[in-house]
Rosetta silent file (secondary structure, phi, psi, omega in degrees, C-alpha in Angstrom):
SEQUENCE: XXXXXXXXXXXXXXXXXXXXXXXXXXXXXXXXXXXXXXXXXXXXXXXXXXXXXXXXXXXXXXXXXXXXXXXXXXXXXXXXXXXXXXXXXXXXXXXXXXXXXXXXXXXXXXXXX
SCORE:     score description
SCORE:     0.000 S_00000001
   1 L     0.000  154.861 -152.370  -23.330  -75.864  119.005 S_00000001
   2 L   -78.903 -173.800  147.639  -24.988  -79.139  119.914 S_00000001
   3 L  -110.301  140.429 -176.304  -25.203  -81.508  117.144 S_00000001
   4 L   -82.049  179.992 -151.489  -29.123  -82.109  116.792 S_00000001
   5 L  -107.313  143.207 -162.725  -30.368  -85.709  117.587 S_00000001
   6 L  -113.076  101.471  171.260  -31.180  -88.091  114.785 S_00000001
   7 L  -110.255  107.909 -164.835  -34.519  -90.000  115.813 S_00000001
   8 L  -113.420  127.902  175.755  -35.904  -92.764  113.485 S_00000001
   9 L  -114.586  166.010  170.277  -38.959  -94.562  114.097 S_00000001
  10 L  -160.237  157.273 -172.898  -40.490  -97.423  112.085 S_00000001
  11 L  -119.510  143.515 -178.079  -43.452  -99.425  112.162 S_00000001
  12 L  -121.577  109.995  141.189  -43.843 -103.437  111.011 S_00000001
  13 L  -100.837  135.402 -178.499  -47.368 -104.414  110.100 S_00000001
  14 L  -103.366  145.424  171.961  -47.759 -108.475  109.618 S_00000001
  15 L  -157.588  128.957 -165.414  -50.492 -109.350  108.409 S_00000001
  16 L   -42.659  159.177  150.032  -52.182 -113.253  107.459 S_00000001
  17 L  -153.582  114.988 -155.999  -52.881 -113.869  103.936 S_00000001
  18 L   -64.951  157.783  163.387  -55.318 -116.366  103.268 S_00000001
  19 L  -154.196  152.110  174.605  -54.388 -117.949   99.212 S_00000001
  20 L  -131.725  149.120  177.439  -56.540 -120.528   97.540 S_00000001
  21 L   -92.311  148.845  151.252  -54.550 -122.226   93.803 S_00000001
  22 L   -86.882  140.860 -169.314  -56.749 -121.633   91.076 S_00000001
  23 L  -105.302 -167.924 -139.494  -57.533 -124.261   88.652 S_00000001
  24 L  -101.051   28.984  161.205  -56.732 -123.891   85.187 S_00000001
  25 L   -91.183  -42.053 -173.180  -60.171 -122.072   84.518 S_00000001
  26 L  -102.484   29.051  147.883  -59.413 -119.419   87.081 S_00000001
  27 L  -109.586   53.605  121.486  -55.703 -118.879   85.923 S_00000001
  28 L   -88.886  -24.120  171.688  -57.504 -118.426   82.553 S_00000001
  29 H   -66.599  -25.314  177.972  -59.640 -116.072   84.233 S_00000001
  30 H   -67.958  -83.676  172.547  -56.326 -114.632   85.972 S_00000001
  31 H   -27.666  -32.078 -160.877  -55.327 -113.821   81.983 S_00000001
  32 H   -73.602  -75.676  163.131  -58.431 -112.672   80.784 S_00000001
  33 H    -9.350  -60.625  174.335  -58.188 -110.181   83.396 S_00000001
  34 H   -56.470  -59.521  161.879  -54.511 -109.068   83.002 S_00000001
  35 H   -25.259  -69.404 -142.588  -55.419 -108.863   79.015 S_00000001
  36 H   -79.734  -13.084  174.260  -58.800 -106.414   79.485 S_00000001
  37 H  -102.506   19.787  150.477  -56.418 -103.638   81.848 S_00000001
  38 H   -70.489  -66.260 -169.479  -53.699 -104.046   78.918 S_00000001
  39 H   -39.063  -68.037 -152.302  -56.777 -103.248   76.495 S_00000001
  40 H   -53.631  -39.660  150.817  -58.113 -100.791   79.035 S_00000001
  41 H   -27.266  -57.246 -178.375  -54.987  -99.049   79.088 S_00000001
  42 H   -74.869  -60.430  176.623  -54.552  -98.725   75.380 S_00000001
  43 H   -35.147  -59.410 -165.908  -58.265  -97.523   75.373 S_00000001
  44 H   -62.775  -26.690 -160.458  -57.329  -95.059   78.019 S_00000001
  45 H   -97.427  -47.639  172.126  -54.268  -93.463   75.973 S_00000001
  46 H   -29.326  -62.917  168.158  -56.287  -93.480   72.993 S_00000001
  47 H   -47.985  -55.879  161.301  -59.163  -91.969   74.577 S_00000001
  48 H   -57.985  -33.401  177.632  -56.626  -88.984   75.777 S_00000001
  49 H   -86.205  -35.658  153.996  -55.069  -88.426   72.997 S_00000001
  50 H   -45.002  -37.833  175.010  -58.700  -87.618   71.023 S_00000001
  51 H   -61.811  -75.140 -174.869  -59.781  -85.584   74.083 S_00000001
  52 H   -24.485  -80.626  173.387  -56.775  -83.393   73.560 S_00000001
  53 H   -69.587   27.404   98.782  -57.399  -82.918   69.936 S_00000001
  54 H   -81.421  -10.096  164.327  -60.621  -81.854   70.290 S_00000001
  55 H   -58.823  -79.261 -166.653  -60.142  -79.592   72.878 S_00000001
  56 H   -19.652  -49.121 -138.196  -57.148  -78.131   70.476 S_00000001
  57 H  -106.971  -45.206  164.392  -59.886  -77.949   67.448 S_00000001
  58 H   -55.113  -44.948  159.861  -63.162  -76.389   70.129 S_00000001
  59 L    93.770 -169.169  167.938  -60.980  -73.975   71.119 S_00000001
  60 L   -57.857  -31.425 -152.401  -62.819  -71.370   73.937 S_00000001
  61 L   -62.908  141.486 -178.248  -66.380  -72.740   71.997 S_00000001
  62 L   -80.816    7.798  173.179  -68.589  -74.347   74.689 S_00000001
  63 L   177.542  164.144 -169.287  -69.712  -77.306   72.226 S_00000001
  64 L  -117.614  169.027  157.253  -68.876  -78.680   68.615 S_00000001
  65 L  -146.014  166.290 -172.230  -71.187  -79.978   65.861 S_00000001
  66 L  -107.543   62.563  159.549  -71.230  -82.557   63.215 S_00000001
  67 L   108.303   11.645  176.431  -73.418  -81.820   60.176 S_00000001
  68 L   110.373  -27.501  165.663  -75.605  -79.531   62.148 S_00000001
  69 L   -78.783   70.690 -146.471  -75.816  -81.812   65.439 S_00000001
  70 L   -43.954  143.970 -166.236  -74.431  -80.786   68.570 S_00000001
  71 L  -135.217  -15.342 -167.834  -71.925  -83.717   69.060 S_00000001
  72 L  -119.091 -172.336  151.988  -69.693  -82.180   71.995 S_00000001
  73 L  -160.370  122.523  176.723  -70.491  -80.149   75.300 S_00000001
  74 L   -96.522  127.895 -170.217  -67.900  -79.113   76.726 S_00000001
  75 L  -112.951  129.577  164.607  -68.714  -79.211   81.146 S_00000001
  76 L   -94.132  130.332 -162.986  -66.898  -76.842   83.395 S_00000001
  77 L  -136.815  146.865 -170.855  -66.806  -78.609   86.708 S_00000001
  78 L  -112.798  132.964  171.255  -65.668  -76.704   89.962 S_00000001
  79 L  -133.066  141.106  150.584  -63.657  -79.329   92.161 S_00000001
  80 L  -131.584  166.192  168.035  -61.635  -79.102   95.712 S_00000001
  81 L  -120.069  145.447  148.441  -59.488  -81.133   97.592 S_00000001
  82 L  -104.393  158.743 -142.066  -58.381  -81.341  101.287 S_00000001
  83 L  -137.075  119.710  155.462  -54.556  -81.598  101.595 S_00000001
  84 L   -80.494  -36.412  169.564  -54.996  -84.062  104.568 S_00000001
  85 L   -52.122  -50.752 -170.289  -51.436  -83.690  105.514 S_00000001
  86 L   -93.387   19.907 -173.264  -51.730  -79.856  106.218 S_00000001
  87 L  -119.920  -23.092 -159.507  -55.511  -80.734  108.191 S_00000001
  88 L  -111.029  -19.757  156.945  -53.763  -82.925  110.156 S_00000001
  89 L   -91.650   -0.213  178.171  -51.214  -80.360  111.134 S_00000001
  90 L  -104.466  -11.043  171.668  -53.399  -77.525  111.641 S_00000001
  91 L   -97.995  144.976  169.629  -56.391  -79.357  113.605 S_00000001
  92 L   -49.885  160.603  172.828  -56.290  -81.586  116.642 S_00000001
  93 H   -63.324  -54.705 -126.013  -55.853  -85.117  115.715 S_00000001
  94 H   -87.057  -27.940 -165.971  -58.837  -85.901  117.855 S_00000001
  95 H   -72.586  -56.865 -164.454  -61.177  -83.204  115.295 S_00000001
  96 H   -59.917  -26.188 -166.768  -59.484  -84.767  111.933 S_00000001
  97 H   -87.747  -18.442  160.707  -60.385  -88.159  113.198 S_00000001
  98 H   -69.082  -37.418 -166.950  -64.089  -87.123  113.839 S_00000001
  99 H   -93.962  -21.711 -172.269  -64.788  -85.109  109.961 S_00000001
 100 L  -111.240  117.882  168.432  -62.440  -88.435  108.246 S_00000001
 101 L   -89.963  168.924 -178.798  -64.208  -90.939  107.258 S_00000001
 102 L   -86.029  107.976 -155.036  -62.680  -94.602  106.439 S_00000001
 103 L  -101.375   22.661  171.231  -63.134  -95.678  102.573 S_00000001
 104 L    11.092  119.353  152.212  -62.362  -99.586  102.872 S_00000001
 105 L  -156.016  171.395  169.609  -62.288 -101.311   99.506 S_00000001
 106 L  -128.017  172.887 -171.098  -60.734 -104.063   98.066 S_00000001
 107 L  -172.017  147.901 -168.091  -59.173 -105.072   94.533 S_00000001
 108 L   -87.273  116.915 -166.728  -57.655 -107.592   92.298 S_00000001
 109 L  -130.520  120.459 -150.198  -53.792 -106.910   91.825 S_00000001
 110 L   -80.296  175.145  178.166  -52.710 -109.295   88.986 S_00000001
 111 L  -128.724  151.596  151.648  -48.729 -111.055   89.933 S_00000001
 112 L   -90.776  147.518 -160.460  -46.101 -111.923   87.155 S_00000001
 113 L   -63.574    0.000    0.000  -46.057 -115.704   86.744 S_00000001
């Protein structure tokens, strides 16, 4: 029996990258920044661990109250996903590249100093 064939491809994208220095206003602004998704973070765990324990304490009930005041609703939300991966093997390329659109965006990704 043959041994099968080992084929490795790879791709190199280069790409320019424009930099301007920041003066010591914008690397305070650089901080401030870094600071509010520490905060945001903390906020974020917080925020989960209170969701949890009130789900734990609603139970199956579809809403809580305070004192007489509905304070909770609980929303049942129906979601899907396409698995792009298995669309792209079970459809022509030529289909998936017609139904997928392109979502551009851009965003500020902080560096250690």
């Amino acid at each position: 029996m043959d041994k099968p064939t080992i084929v490795t491809t790879s791709t190199t994208v280069s790409r320019t990258v424009s930099s301007v220095e920041l003066d010591g206003e914008g690397a305070a602004l650089v901080e401030r920044l870094e600071n509010a998704r520490k905060q945001i973070s903390v906020y974020e765990a917080e925020k989960d661990e209170v969701t949890k324990a009130l789900k734990e304490r609603i139970g199956d009930a579809d809403a809580a109250s305070v004192n007489g005041v509905t304070r909770v609703v609980v929303q049942h939300v129906d979601s899907s996903n396409i698995d792009r991966k298995m669309l792209s093997e079970l459809v022509a390329p030529e289909i998936v590249a017609k139904i997928t659109k392109p979502n551009p965006y851009s965003y500020l990704k902080t560096l250690k100093a």
